[in-house]
C-alpha positions, 0 to 999 in steps of 0.5 A, a space after each residue: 253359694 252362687 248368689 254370694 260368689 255373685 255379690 263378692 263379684 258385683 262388690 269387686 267390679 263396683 270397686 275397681 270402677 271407683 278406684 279406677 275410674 271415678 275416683 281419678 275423674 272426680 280428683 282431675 275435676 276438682 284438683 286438675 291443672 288447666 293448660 293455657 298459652 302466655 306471653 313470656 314476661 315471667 321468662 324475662 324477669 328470671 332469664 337475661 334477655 340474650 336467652 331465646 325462644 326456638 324460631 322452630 316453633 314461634 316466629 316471636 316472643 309475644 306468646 310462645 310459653 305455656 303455663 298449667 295451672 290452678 289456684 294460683 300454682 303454675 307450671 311454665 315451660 318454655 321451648 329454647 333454641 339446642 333442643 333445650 327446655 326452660 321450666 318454672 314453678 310458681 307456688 301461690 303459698 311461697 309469696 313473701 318467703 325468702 331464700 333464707 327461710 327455705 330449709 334445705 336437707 341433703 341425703 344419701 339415699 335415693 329419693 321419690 314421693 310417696 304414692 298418693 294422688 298426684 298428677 304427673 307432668 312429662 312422663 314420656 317427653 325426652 329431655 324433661 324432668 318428670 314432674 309430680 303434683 300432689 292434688 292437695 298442697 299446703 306449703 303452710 307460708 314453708 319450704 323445705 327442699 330435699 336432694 341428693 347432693 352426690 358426688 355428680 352434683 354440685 353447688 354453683 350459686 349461693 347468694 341471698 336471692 339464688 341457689 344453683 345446682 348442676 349434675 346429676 340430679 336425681 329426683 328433688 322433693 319439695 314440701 312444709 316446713 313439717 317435711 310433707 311432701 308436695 312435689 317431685 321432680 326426677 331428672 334420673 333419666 336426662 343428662 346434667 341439669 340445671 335446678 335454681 330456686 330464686 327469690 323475685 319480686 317477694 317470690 320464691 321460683 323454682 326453675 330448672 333448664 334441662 336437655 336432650 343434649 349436654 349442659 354444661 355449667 355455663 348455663 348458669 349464665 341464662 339466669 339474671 342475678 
């Protein structure tokens, strides 16, 4: 009896040292993002040249953006002047797709992405958007785009090359054209943000702007046209 109790134990600490341990390393290591400083010209082709990087952190331009990436997925972040943030998403597999084919859902119930294996961006950074990446992506050449559009969320833009949202936004999922969900972004807990997909140079973005202070529909107007 001792000697079972003793392999059931053995059996169960053998488990939870996968599950927990070697398996998050092994998915980190073949799966992880890697950080790295850039220059800002991905920043100026989206955004209108009078939008700047905070002085508070970088004396210039040339290098002040940050991308963590892998396999030609990027997530870009920017530091701006008011306490207010820019960030990009870049998905190797939306090349050559137009805003058009992008299959947009609206739902009234609350949304998130299913637990999987995933990593998680800006999980205790103040007025950031929590973002989550599957390790395993396969848009498939598709998008579909699923969010809540309440009664605090509106629509700003809608021209061939942009869709803007502003409000409350909840959190937005972005999968295939088969509705399997890829990436999340939870805006629950910061004020009225700012969610663009835009269409550049035969790539789909999606960019968000977000705060620790209030935005207001003018933020529209950081975005070139």
């Amino acid at each position: 009896m001792k000697r079972r109790i003793l392999f059931l134990s053995l059996v169960i600490i053998l488990a939870a040292i996968f599950f927990f341990l070697i398996k998050p390393a092994f998915l980190i290591t073949k799966y992880g993002y890697e950080p790295e400083k850039v220059n800002t010209d991905l920043f100026y082709e989206i955004f209108n040249d009078s939008v700047k990087i905070s002085k508070i952190l970088f004396h210039d331009d040339t290098n002040a953006a940050f991308r963590i990436f892998r396999n030609g997925n990027s997530y870009y972040y920017y530091y701006l002047e008011n306490k207010t943030m820019a960030h990009i998403i870049e998905i190797n597999e939306l090349r050559n797709l137009k805003i058009s084919d992008i299959d947009i859902n609206y739902v009234d119930s609350r949304l998130a992405l299913k637990k999987n294996d995933e990593i998680v961006f800006n999980q205790n950074q103040k007025g950031w958007p929590v973002i989550k990446f599957r390790y395993k992506m396969q848009f498939e050449k598709s998008l579909s785009i699923t969010l809540n559009l309440n009664n605090d969320v509106s629509i700003i833009k809608n021209t061939p090359s942009q869709i803007i949202y502003f409000g409350h936004l909840g959190t937005v999922l972005f999968g295939n054209k088969f509705y399997d969900q890829f990436i999340s972004i939870d805006y629950d807990l910061l004020p009225k943000s700012m969610l663009a997909i835009v269409e550049k140079n035969n790539k789909i973005f999606i960019v968000m702007i977000s705060s620790k202070s209030l935005l207001d529909k003018s933020c529209i107007e950081m975005l070139k046209d």
